[in-house]
Backbone as CSV, one residue per row, in Angstrom:
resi,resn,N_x,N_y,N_z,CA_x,CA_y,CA_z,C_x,C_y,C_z
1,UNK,-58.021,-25.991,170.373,-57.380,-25.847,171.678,-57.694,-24.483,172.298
2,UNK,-57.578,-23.318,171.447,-58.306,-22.210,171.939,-59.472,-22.214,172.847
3,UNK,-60.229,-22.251,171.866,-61.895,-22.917,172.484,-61.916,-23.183,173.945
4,UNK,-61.209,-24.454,173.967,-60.999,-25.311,174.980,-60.542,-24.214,176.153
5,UNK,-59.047,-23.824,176.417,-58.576,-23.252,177.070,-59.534,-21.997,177.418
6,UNK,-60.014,-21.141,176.475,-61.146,-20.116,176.903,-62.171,-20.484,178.088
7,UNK,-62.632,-21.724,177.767,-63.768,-21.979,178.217,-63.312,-22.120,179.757
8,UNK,-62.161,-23.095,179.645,-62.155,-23.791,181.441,-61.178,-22.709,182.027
9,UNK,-60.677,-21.470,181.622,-59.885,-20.407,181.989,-60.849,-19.248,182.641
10,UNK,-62.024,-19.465,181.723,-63.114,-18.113,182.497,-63.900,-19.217,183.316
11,UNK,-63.788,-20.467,183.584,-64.665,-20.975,184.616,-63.748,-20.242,186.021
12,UNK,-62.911,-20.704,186.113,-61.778,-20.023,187.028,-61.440,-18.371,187.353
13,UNK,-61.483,-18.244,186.380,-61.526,-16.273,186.583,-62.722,-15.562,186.646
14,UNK,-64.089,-16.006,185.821,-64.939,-15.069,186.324,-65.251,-14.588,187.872
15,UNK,-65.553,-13.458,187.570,-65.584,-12.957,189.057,-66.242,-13.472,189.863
16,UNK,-67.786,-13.855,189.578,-68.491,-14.441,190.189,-67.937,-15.737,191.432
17,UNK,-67.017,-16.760,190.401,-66.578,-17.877,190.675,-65.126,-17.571,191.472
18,UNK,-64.694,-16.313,191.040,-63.408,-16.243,192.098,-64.214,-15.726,193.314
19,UNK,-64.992,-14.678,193.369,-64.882,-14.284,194.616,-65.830,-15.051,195.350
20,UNK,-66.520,-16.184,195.534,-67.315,-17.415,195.896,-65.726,-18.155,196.628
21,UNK,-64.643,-18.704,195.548,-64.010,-19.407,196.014,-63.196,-18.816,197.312
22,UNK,-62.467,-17.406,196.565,-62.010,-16.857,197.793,-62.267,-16.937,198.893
23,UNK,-64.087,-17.026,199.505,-64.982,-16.571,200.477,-64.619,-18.138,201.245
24,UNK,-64.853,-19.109,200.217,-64.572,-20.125,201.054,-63.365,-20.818,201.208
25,UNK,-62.382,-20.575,200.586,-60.774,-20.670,201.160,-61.166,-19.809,202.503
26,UNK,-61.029,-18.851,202.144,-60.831,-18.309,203.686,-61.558,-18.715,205.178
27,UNK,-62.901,-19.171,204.881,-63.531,-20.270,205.900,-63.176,-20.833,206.211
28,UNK,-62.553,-21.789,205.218,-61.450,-22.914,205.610,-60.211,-22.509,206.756
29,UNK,-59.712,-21.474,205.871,-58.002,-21.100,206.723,-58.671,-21.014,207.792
30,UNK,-59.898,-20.164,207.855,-59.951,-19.670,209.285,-59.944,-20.951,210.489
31,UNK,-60.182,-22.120,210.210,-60.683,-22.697,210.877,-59.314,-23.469,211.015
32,UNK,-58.287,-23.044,210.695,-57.047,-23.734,210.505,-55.760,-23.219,210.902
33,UNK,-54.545,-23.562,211.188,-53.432,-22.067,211.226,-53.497,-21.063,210.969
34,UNK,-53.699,-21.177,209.563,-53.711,-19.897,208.570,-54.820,-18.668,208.990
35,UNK,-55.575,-18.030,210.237,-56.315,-17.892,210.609,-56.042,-16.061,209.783
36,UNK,-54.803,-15.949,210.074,-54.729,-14.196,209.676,-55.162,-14.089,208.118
37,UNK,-54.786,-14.725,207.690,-55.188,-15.175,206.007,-56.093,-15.560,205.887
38,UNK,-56.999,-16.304,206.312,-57.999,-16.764,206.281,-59.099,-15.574,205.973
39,UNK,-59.063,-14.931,207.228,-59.767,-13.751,207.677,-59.503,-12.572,206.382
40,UNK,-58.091,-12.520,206.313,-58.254,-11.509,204.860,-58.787,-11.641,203.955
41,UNK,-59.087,-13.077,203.199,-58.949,-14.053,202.154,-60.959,-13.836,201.881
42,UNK,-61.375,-13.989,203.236,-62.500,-14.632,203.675,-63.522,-12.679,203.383
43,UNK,-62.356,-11.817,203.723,-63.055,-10.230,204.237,-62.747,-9.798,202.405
44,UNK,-62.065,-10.126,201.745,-61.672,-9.762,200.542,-62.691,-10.614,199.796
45,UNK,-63.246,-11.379,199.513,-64.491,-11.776,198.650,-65.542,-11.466,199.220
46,UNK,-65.672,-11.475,200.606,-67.196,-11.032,200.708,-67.504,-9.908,200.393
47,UNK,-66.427,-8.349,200.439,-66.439,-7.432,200.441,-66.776,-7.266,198.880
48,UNK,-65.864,-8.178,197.788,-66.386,-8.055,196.616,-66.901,-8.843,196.178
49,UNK,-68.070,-9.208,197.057,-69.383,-9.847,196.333,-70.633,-9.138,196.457
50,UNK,-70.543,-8.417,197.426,-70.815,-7.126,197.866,-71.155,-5.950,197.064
51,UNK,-70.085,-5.651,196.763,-69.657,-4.655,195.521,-70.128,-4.827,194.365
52,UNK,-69.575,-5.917,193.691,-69.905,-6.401,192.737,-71.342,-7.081,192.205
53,UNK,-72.309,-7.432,193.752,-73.821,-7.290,193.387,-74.547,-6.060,193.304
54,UNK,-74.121,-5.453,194.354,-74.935,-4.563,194.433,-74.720,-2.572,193.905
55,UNK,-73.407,-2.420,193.591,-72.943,-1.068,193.577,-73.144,-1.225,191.728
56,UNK,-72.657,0.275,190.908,-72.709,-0.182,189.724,-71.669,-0.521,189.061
57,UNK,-70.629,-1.380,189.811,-69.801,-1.398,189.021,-69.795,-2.121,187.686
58,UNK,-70.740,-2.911,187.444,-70.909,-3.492,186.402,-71.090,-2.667,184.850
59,UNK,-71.848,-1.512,184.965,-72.679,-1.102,184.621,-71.798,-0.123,184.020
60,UNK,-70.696,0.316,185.025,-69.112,1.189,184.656,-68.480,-0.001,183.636
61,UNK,-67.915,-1.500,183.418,-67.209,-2.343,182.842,-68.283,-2.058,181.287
62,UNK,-69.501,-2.199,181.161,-70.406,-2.473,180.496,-71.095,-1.613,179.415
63,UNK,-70.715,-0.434,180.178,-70.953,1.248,179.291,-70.046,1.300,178.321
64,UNK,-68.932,1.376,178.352,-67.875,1.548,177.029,-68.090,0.628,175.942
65,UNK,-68.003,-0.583,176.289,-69.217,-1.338,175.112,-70.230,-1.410,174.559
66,UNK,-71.317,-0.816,175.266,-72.493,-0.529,174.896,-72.376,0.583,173.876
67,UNK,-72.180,1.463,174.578,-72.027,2.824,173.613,-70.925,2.835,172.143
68,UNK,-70.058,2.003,171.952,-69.112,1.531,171.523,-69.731,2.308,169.459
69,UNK,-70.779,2.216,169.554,-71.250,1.496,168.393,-72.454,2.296,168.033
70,UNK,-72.999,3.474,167.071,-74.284,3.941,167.556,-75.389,3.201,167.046
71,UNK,-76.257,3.184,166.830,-77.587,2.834,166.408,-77.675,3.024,164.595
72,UNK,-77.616,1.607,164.266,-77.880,1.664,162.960,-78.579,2.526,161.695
73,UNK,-78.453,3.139,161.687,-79.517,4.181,160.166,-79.045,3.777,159.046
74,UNK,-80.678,3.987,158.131,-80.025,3.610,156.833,-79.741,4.818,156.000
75,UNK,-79.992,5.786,156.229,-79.194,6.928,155.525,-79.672,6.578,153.949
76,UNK,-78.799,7.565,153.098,-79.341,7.738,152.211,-78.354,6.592,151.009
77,UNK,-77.940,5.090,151.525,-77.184,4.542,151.115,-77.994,3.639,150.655
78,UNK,-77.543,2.252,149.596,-78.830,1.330,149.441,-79.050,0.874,150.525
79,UNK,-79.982,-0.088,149.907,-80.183,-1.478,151.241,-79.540,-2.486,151.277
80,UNK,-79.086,-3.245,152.514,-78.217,-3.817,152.427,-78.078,-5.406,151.959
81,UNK,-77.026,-6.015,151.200,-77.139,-7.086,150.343,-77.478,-8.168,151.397
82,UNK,-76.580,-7.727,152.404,-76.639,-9.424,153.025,-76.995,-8.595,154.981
83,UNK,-77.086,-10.375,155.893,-77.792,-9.735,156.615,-77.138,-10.645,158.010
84,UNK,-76.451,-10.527,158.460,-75.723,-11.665,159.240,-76.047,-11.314,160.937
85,UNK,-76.384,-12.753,161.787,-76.877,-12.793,162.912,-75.709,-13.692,163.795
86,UNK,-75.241,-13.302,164.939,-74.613,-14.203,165.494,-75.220,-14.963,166.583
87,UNK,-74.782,-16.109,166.685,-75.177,-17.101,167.749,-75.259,-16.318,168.712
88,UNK,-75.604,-16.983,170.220,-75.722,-16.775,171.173,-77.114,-16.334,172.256
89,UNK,-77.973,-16.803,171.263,-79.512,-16.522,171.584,-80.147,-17.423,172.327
90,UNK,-79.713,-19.112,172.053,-80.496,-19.910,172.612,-79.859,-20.504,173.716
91,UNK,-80.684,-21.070,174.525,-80.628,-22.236,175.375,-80.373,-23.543,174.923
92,UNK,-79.094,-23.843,174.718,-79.261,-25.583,173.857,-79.740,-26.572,174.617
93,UNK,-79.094,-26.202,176.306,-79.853,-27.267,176.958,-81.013,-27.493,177.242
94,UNK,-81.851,-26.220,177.585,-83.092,-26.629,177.513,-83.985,-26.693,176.073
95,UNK,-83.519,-26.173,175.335,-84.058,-26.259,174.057,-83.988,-27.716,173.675
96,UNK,-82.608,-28.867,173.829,-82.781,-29.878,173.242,-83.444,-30.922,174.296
97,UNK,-83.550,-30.646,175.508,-83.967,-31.525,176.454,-85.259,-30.964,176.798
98,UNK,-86.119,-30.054,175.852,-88.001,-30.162,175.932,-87.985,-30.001,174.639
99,UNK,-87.070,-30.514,173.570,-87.878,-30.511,172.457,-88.898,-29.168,171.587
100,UNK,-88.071,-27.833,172.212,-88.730,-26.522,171.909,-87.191,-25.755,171.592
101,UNK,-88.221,-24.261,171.085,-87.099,-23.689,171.075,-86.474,-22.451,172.346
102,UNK,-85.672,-22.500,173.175,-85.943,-21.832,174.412,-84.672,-20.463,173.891
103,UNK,-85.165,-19.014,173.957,-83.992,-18.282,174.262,-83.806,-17.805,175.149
104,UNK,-82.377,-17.188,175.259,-82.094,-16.254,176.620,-81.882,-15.062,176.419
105,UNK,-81.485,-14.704,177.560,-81.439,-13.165,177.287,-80.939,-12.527,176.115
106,UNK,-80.139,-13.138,174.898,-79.478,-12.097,173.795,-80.545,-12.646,172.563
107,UNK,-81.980,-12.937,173.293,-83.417,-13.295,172.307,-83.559,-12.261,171.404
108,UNK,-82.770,-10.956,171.686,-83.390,-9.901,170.469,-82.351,-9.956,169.478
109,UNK,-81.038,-9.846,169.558,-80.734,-10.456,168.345,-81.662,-11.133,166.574
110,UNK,-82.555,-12.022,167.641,-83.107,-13.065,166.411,-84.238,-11.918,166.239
111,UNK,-85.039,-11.464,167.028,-86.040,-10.543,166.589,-85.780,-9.390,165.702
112,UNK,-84.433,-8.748,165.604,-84.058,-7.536,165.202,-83.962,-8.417,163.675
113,UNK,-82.863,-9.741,163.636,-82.882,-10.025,162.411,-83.936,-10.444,161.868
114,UNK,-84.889,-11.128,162.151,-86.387,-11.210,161.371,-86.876,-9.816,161.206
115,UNK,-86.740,-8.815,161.991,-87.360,-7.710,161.620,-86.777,-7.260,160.109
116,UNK,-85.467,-6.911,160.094,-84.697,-6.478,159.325,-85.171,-7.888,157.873
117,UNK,-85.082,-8.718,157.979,-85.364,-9.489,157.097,-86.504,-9.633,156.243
118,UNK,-87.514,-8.776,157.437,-88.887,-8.517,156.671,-88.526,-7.169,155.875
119,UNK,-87.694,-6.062,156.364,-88.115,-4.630,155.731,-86.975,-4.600,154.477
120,UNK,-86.405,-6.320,154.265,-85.745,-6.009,153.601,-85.397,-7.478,152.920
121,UNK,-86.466,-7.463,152.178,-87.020,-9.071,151.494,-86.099,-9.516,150.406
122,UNK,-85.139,-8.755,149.991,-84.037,-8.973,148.740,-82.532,-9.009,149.417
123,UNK,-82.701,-9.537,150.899,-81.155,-9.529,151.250,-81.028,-10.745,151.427
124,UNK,-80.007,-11.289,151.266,-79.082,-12.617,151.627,-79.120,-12.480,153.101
125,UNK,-79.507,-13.835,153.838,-79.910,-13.847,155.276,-78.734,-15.023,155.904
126,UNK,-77.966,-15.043,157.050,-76.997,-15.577,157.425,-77.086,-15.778,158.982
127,UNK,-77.118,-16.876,159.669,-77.230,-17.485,161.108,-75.916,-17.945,160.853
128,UNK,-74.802,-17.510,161.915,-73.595,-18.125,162.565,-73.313,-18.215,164.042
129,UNK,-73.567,-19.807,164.103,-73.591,-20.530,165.567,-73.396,-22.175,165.105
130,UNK,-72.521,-22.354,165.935,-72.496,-24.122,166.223,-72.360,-24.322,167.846
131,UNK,-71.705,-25.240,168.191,-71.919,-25.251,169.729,-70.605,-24.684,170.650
132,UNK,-71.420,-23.707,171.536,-70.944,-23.139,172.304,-70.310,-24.102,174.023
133,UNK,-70.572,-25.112,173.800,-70.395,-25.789,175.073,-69.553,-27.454,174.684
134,UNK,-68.826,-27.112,176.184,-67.723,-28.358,176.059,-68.480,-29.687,176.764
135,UNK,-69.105,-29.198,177.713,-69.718,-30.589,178.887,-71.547,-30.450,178.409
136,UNK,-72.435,-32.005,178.891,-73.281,-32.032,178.858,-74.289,-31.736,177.346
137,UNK,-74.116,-30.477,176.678,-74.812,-30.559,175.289,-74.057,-29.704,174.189
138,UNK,-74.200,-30.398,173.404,-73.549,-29.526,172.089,-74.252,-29.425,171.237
139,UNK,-75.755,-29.388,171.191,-76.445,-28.506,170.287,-76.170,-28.076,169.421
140,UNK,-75.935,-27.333,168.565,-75.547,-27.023,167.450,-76.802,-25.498,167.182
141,UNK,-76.459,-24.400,167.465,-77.690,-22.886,167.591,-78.055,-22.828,166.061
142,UNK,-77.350,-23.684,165.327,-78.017,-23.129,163.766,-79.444,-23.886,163.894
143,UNK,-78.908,-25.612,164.335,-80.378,-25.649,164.118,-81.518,-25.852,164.448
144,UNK,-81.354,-24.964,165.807,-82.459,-24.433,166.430,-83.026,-23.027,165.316
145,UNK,-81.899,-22.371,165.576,-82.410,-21.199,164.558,-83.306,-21.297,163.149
146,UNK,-83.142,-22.472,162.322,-83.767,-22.799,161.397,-85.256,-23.284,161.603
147,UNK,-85.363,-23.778,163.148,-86.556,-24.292,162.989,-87.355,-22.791,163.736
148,UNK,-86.645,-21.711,164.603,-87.153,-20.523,164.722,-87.758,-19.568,163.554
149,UNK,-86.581,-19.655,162.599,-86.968,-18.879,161.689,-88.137,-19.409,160.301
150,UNK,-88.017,-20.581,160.896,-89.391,-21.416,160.019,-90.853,-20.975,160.683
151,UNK,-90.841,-20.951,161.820,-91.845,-20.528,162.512,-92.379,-18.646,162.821
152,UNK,-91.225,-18.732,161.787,-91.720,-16.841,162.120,-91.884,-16.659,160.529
153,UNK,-91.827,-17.681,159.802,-92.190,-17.345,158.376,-91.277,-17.038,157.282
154,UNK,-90.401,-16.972,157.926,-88.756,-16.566,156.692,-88.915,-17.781,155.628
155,UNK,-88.710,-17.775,154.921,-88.613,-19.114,153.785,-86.859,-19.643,154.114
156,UNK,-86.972,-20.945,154.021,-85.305,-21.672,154.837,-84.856,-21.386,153.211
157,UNK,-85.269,-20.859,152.134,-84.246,-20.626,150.826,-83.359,-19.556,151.143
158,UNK,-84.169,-18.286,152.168,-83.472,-17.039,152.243,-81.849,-17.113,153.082
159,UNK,-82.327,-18.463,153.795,-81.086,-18.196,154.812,-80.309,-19.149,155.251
160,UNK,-78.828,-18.523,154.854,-77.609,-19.666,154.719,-77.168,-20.110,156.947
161,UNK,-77.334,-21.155,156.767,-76.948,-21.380,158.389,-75.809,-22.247,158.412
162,UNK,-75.085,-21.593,159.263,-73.494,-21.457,159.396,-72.968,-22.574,160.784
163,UNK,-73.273,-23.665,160.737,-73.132,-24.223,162.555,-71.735,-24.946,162.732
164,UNK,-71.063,-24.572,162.379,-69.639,-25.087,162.638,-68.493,-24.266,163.979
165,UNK,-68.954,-23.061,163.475,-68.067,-21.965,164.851,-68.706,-21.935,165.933
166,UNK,-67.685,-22.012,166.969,-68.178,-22.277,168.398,-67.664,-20.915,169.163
167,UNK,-66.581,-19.771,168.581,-66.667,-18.531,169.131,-66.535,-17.546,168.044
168,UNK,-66.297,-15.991,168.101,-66.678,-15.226,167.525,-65.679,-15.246,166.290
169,UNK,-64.551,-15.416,166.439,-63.203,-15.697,165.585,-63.997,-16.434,164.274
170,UNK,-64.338,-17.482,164.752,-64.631,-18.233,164.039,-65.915,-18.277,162.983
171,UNK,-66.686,-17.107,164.154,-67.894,-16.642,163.386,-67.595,-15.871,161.814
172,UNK,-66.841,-14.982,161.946,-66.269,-14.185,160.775,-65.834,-15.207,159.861
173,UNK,-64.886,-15.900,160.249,-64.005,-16.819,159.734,-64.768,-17.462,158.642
174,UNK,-65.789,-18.193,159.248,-66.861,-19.420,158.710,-67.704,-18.784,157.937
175,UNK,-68.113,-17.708,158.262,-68.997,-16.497,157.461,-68.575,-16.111,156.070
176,UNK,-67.213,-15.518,156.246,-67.078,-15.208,155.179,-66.676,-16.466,154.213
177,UNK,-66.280,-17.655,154.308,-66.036,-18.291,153.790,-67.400,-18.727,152.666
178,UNK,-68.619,-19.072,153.644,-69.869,-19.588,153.500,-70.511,-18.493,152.335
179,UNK,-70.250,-17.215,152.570,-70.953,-15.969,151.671,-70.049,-16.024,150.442
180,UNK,-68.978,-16.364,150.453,-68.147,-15.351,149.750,-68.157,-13.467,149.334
181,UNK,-68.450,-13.009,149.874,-68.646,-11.391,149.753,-68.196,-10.674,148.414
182,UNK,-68.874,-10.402,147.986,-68.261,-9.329,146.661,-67.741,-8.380,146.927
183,UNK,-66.740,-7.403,146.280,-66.584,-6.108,146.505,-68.052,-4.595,146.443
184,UNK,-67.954,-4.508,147.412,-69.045,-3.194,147.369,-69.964,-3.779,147.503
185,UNK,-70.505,-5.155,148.255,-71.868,-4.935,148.743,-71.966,-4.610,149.965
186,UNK,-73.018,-4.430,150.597,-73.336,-3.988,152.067,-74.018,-4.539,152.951
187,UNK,-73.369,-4.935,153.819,-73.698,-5.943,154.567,-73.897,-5.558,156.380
188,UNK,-75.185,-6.382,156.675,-75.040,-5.632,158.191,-75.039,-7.209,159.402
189,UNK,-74.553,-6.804,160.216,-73.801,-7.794,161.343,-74.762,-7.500,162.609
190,UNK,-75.783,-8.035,162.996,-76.343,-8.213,164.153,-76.283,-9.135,164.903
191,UNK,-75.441,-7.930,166.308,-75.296,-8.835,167.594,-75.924,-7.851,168.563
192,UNK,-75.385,-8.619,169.720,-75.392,-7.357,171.185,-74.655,-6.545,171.420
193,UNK,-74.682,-5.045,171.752,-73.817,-4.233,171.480,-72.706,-4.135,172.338
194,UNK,-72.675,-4.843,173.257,-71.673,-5.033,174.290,-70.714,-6.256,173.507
195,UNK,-71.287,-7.089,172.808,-70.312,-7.969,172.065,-69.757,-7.133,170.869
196,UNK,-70.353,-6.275,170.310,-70.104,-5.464,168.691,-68.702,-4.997,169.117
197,UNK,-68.208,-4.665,169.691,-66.730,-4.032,169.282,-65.905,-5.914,168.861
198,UNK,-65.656,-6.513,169.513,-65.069,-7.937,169.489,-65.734,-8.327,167.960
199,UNK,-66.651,-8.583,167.886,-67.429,-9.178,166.043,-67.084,-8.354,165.500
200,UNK,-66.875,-7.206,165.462,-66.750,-6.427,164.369,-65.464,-6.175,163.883
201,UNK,-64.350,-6.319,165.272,-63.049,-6.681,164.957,-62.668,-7.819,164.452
202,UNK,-62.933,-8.823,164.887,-62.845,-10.179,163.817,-63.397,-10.279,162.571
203,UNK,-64.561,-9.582,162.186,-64.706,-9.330,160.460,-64.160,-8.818,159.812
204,UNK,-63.558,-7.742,160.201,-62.478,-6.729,159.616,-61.237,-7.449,159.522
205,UNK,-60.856,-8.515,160.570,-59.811,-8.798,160.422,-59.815,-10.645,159.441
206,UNK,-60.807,-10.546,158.984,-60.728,-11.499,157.938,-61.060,-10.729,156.449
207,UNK,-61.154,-9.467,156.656,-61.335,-8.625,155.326,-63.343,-9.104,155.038
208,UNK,-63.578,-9.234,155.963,-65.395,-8.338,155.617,-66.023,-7.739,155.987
209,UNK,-66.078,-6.755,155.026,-66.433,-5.241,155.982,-67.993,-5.224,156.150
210,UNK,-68.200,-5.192,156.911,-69.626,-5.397,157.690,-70.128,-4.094,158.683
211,UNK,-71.190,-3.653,158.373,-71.874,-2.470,159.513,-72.567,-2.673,160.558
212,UNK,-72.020,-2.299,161.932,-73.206,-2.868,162.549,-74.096,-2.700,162.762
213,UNK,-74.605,-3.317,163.775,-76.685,-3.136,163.872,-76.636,-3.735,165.351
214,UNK,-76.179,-3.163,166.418,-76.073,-3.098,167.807,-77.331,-3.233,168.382
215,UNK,-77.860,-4.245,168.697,-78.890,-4.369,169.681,-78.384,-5.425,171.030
216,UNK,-79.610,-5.436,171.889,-79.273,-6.192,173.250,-78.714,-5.278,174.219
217,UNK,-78.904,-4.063,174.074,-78.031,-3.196,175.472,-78.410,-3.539,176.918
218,UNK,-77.499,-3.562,177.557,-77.594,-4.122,178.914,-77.728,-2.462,180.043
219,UNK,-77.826,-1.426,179.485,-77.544,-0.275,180.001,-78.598,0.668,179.478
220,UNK,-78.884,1.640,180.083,-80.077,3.106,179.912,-79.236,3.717,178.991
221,UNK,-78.226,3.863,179.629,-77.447,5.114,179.195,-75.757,5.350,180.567
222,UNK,-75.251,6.451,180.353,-74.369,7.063,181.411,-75.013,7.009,182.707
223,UNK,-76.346,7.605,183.203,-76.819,7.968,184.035,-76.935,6.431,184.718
224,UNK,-76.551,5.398,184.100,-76.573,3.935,184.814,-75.315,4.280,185.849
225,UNK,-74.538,4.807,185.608,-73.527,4.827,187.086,-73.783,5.106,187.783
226,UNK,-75.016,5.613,188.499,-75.515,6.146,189.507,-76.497,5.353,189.847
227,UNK,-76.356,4.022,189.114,-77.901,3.280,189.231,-77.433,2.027,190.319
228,UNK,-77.617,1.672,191.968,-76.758,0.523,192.129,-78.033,-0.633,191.683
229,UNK,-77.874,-1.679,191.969,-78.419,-3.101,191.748,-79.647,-3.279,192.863
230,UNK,-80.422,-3.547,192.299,-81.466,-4.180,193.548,-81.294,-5.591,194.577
231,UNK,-80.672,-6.279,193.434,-80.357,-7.859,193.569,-78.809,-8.238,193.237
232,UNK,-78.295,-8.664,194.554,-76.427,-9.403,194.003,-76.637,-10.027,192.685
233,UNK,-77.601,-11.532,192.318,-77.320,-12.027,191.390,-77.731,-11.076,189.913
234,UNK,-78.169,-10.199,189.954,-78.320,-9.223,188.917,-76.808,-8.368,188.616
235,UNK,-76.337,-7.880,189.482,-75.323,-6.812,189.861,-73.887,-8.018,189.285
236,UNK,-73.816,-9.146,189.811,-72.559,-9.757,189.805,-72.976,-10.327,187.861
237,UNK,-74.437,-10.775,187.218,-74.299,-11.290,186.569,-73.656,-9.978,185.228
238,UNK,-74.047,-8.578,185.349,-73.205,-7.846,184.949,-72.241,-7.685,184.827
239,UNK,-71.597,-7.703,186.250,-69.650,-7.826,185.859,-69.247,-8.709,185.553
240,UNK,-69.844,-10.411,185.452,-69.543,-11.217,184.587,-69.510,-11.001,183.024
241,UNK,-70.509,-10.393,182.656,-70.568,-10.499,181.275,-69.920,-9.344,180.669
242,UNK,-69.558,-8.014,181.867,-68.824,-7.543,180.792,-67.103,-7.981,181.259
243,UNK,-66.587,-8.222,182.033,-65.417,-8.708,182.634,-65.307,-9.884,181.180
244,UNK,-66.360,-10.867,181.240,-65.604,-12.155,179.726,-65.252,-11.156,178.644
245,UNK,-66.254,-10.154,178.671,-66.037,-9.485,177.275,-64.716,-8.640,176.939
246,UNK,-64.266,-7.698,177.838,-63.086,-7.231,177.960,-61.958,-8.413,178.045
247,UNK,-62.041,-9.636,178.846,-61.024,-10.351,178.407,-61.119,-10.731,177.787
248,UNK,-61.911,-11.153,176.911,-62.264,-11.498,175.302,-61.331,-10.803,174.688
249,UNK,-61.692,-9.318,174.463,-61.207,-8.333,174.108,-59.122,-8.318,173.927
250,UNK,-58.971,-8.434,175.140,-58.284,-8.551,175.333,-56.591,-9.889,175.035
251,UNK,-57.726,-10.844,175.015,-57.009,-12.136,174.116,-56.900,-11.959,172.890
252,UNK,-58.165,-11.707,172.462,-57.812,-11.595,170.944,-56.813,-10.387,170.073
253,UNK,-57.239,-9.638,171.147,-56.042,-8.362,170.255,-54.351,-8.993,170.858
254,UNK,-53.845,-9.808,171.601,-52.902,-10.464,171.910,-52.753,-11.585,171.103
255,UNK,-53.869,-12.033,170.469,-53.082,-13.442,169.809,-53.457,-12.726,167.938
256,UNK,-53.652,-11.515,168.209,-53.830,-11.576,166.355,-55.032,-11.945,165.785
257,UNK,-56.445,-11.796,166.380,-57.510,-12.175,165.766,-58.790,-10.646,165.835
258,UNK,-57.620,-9.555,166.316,-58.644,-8.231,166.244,-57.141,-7.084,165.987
259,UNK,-57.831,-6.079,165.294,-56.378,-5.392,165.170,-56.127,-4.407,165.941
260,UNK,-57.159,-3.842,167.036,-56.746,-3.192,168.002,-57.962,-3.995,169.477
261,UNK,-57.411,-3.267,170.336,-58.041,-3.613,171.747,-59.203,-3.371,171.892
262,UNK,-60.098,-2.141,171.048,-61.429,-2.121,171.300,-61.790,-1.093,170.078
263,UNK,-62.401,-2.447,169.016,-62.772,-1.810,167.648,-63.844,-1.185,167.577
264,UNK,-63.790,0.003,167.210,-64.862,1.158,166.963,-65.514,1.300,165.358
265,UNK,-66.242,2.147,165.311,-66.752,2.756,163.795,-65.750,3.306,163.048
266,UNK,-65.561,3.081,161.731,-64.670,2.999,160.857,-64.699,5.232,160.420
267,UNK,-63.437,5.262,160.076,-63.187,6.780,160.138,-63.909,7.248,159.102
């Protein structure tokens, strides 16, 4: 029921989709009694569609996550036992409707973990994804991923694929179940670093302590606040993705599935 409610709750709240609707309620009023409202209704989304394509505000929502997390080193610690990747790489729909494997933008994910998988041929290898979607396809990202990682040469002995969880909760959840984890091995968690505070709070909060390995940044750096957008649908698809993520954020440290509001590197 979670799931569920997530899904058709951010169809409705993302920004994108509110301030579209706003724009055209207010078309409507205008053309109706409601003309003073209308006009506000109508001047209040365009203004932040506006904003929200083209200024950086995205880029301000998107920085505190990014940076959240620094850049993996291996220091002078072993190497690590196990090696865990989260969903969210592919295209199910077009992947299952041409019969290929198609990714999207969080494609480095899978590259970072084949990389890591090559420089580190004695780790336990882990894909967690099942289907992310309620309407039209439910795919299943593990096993696309299996036939990816067949094609980049991994042997399918190295790597346990996890396709039952459909969000991040569940990723940990299903993960650790699937590994069972020993005490004191070391284990690293590759996602996008704008998602890493949220995954990394849900592993912790199923007791597996996991390091991350932050790739996918959507940002340069700080000096992005000064950067505006060339293109609305670029600019707005930013404050979408970090706006889900903060309310992500935000649900889960409310219902008990992260133990604070925005999990950082361990003291």
């Amino acid at each position: 029921m979670f799931f569920y409610l997530s899904k058709i709750g951010w169809f409705f709240l993302q920004p994108s989709n509110l301030l579209v609707a706003l724009s055209l309620a207010g078309a409507l009023l205008v053309l109706g009694r409601f003309r003073r409202l209308g006009r506000w209704l109508l001047g209040l989304g365009l203004a932040g569609l506006v904003v929200c394509g083209f200024s950086p505000f995205g880029n301000l929502l998107v920085l505190p996550l990014d940076d959240r997390f620094p850049v993996w080193a291996q220091g002078d610690g072993p190497p690590p036992d196990g090696i865990i990747v989260l969903g969210g790489s592919f295209d199910t729909a077009v992947s299952a409707g041409r019969g290929i494997v198609a990714l999207n933008e969080a494609g480095e994910r899978l590259t970072a973990f084949a990389d890591l998988a090559r420089q580190y041929p004695d780790a336990k290898l882990v894909f967690t994804g099942g289907s992310g979607q309620i309407l039209f396809d439910r795919s299943s990202e593990a096993d696309i991923a299996g036939r990816l990682f067949g094609g980049l040469g991994l042997s399918p002995e190295r790597i346990m694929l996890e396709d039952q969880s459909r969000n991040t909760w569940q990723n940990a959840l299903y993960t650790k179940a699937l590994v069972g984890p020993a005490p004191g091995e070391r284990w690293l968690l590759v996602t996008s670093a704008w998602h890493m505070p949220r995954a990394i709070g849900c592993f912790r909060a199923v007791g597996f302590d996991v390091e991350a390995y932050p790739v996918d940044y959507r940002t340069r750096g700080w000096s992005d606040l000064w950067r505006p957008f060339t293109t609305a649908s670029e600019g707005l698809r930013r404050v979408d993705t970090a706006s889900r993520e903060w309310a992500g954020l935000l649900v889960y440290w409310l219902t008990g599935r992260i133990p604070e509001l925005l999990p950082g590197p361990a003291p």
